[in-house]
C-alpha positions as CSV (number, residue, x, y, z in Angstrom):
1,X,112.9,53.9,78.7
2,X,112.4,57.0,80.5
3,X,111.0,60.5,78.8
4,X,112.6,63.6,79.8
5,X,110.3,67.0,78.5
6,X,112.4,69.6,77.3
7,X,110.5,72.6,78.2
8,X,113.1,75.5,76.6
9,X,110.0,76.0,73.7
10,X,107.8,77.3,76.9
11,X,110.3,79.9,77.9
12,X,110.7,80.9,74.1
13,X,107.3,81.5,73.9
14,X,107.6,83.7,77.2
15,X,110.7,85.6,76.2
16,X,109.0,86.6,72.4
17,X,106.5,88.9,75.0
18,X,108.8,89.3,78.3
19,X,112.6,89.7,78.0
20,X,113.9,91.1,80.9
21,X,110.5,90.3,82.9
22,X,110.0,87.0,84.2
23,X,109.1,88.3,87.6
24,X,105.6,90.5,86.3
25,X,102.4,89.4,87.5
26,X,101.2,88.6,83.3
27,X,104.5,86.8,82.1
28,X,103.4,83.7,80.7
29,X,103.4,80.4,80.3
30,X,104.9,79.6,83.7
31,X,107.5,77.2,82.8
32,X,107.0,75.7,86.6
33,X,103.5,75.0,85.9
34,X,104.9,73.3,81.9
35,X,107.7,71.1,84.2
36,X,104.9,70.1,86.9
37,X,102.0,69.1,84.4
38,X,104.7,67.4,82.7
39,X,105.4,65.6,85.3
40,X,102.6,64.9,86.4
41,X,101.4,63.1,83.0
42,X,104.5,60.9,83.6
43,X,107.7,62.8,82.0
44,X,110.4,61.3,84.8
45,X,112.5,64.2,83.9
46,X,112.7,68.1,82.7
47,X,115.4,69.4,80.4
48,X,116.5,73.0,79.9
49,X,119.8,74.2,78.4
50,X,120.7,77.7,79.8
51,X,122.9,79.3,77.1
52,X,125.1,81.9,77.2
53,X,123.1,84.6,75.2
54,X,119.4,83.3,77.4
55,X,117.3,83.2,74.6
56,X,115.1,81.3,75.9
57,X,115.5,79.5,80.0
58,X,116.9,82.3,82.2
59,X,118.9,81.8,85.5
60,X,115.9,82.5,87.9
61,X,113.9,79.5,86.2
62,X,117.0,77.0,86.4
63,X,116.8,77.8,90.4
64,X,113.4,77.8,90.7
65,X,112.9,74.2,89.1
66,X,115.4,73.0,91.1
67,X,113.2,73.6,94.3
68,X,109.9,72.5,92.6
69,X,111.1,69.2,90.8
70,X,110.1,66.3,92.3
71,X,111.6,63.9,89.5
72,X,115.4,65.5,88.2
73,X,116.4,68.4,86.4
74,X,119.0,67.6,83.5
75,X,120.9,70.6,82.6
76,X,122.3,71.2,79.3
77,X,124.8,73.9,79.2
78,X,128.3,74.7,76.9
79,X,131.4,75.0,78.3
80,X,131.6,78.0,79.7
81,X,133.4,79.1,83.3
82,X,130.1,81.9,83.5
83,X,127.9,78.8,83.5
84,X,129.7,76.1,85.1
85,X,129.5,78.7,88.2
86,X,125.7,78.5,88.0
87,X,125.1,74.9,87.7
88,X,127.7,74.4,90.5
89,X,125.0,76.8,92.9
90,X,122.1,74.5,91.2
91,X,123.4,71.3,91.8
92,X,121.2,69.5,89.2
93,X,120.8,66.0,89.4
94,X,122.6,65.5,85.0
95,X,125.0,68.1,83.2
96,X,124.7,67.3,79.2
97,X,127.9,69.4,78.1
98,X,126.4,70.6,74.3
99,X,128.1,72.8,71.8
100,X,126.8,76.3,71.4
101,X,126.7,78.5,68.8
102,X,125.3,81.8,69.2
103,X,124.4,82.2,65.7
104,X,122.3,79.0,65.3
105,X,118.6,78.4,65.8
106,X,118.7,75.2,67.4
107,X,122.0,73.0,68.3
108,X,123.5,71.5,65.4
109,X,125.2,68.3,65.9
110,X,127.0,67.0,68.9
111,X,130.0,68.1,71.2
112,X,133.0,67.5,69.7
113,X,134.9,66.0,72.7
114,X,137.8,64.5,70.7
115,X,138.5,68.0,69.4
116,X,137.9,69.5,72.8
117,X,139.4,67.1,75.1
118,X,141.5,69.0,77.3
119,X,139.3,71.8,77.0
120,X,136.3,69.8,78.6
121,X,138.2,67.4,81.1
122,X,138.3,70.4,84.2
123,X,134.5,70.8,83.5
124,X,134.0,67.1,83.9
125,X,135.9,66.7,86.6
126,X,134.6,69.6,88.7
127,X,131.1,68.6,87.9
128,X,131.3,65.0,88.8
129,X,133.1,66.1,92.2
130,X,130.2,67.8,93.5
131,X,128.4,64.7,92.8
132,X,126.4,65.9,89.5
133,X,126.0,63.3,87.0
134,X,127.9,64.0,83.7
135,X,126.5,63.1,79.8
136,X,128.0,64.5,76.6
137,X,125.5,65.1,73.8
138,X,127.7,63.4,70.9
139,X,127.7,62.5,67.3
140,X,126.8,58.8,67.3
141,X,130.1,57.9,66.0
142,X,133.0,55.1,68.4
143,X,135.5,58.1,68.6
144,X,133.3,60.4,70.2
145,X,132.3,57.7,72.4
146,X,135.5,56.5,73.5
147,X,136.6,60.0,74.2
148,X,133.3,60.6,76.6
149,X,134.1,57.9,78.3
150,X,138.1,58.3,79.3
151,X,136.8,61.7,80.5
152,X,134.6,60.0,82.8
153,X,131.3,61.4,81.8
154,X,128.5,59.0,83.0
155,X,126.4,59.0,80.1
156,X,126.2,59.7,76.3
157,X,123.2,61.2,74.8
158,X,123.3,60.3,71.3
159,X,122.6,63.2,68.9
160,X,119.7,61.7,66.6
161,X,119.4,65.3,64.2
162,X,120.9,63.5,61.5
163,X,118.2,60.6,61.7
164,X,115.4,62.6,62.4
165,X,116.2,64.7,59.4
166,X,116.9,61.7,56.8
167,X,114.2,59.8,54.5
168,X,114.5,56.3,53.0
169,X,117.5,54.0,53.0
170,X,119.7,57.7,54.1
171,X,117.4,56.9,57.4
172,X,117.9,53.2,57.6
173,X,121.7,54.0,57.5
174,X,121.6,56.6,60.3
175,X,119.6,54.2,62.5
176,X,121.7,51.3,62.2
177,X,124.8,53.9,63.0
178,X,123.0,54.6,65.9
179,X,122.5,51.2,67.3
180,X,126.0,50.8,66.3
181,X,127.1,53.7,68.9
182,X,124.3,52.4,71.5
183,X,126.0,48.9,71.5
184,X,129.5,50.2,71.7
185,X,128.7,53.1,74.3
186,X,126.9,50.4,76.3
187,X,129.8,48.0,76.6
188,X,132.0,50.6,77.9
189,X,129.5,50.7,80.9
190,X,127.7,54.0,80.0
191,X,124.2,55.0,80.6
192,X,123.1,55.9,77.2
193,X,120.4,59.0,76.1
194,X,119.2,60.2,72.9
195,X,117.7,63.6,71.7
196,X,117.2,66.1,68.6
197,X,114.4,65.9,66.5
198,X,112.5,62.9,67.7
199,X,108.9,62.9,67.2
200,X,105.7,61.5,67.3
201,X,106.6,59.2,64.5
202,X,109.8,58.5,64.3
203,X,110.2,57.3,67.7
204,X,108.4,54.1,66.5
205,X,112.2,53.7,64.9
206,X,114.4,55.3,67.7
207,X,112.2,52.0,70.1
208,X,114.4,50.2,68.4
209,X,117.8,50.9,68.9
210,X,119.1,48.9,71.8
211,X,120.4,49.6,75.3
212,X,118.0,53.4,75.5
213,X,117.5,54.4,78.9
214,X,116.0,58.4,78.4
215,X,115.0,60.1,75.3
216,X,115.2,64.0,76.0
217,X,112.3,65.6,73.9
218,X,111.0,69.1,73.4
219,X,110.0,70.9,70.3
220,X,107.6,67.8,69.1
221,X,106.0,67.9,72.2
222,X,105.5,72.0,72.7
223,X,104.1,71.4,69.1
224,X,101.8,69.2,69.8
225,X,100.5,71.1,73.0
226,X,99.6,74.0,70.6
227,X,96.7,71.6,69.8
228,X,96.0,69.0,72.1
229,X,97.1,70.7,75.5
230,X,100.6,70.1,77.3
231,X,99.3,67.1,79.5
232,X,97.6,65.2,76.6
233,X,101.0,65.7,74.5
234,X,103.3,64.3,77.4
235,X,100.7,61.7,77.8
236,X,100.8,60.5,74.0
237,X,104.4,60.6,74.1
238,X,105.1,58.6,77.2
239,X,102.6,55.9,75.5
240,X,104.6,55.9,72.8
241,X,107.8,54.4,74.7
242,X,108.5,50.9,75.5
């Protein structure tokens, strides 16, 4: 099982001092030198989801980690013609197609793709024909599934906020629905990836759902940074894995 760092928190933490000025001399942290220590302390992969109102990633990082990376650069991004552009200039190695709100704080379940079918099958089909990889972060549910995969997308990445967020038997429940997904996703010959909410201590539970290949994580890890450094945080985290 592979750990990609989501380093969006980093640029948060820039932007609350330095919208509009990424470029001056004092704009910090550098979320270059976040993706390289991360990668360095063994992350084999950096996230960052460039919305449509930049709250926090902005379109000069995206390009500049694409030159720096020497593992892959997983892009999450909506559907949206104004983004799709700039990915198609990037070329990152993974798209994960997400819904987007602009009122939310954080992304709040997964991509519908039944709902959206015909709406999401030209981005698919663009993406995968300049040879960028394509994942759909989805409810862990068999229609969603299904539907990811007669698009053609690659990969799932299952959307774990419900489990991450649940206590008791509510937890057990959501865990076994996502093995259920896992198993199903993985018999239809797609990679899948989980992500949202996974910690320090729930991922003792998210070991065991079957079939895992990456687990995208982020806020738990810029959290944990706060105290014990970004390298020591990547490093616990990476332990942590199978």
């Amino acid at each position: 099982m592979h750990l990609g760092v989501n380093i969006d928190h980093i640029a948060t933490l820039r932007q609350a001092r330095y919208v509009g000025d990424i470029d001056a001399h004092n704009a910090e942290p550098d979320v270059l030198a976040a993706a390289a220590i991360c990668e360095k302390a063994g992350a084999k992969g950096i996230t960052v989801h460039l919305r449509g109102d930049r709250r926090h990633i902005q379109d000069a990082d995206v390009f500049r980690l694409r030159d720096q990376l020497t593992t892959k650069l997983n892009f999450e991004m909506g559907n949206s013609a104004e983004i799709l552009a700039i990915a198609l200039r990037v070329k990152p190695d993974d798209v994960c197609l997400v819904p987007e709100n602009r009122a939310e704080v954080t992304t709040e379940g997964g991509l519908d793709v039944v709902g959206q079918f015909d709406a999401l099958r030209a981005t698919v089909d663009t993406l995968r024909a300049n040879g960028i990889r394509v994942s759909m972060f989805i409810e862990p549910t068999i229609e969603q599934i299904t539907a990811s995969h007669l698009l053609g997308a690659e990969m799932v990445e299952l959307h774990t906020g419900a489990f991450a967020n649940a206590q008791g038997d509510a937890q057990a429940a959501e865990l076994a629905r996502l093995c259920e997904a896992s198993d199903f996703a993985h018999v239809l010959g797609l990679q899948v990836n989980a992500g949202h909410g996974i910690n320090y201590t729930n991922i003792a539970l998210i070991r065991t759902v079957p079939h895992l290949v990456e687990l995208n994580i982020g806020h738990s890890i810029v959290c944990r940074a706060v105290f014990t450094g970004l390298d020591a945080a990547v490093r616990e985290m990476v332990a942590a894995l199978p």
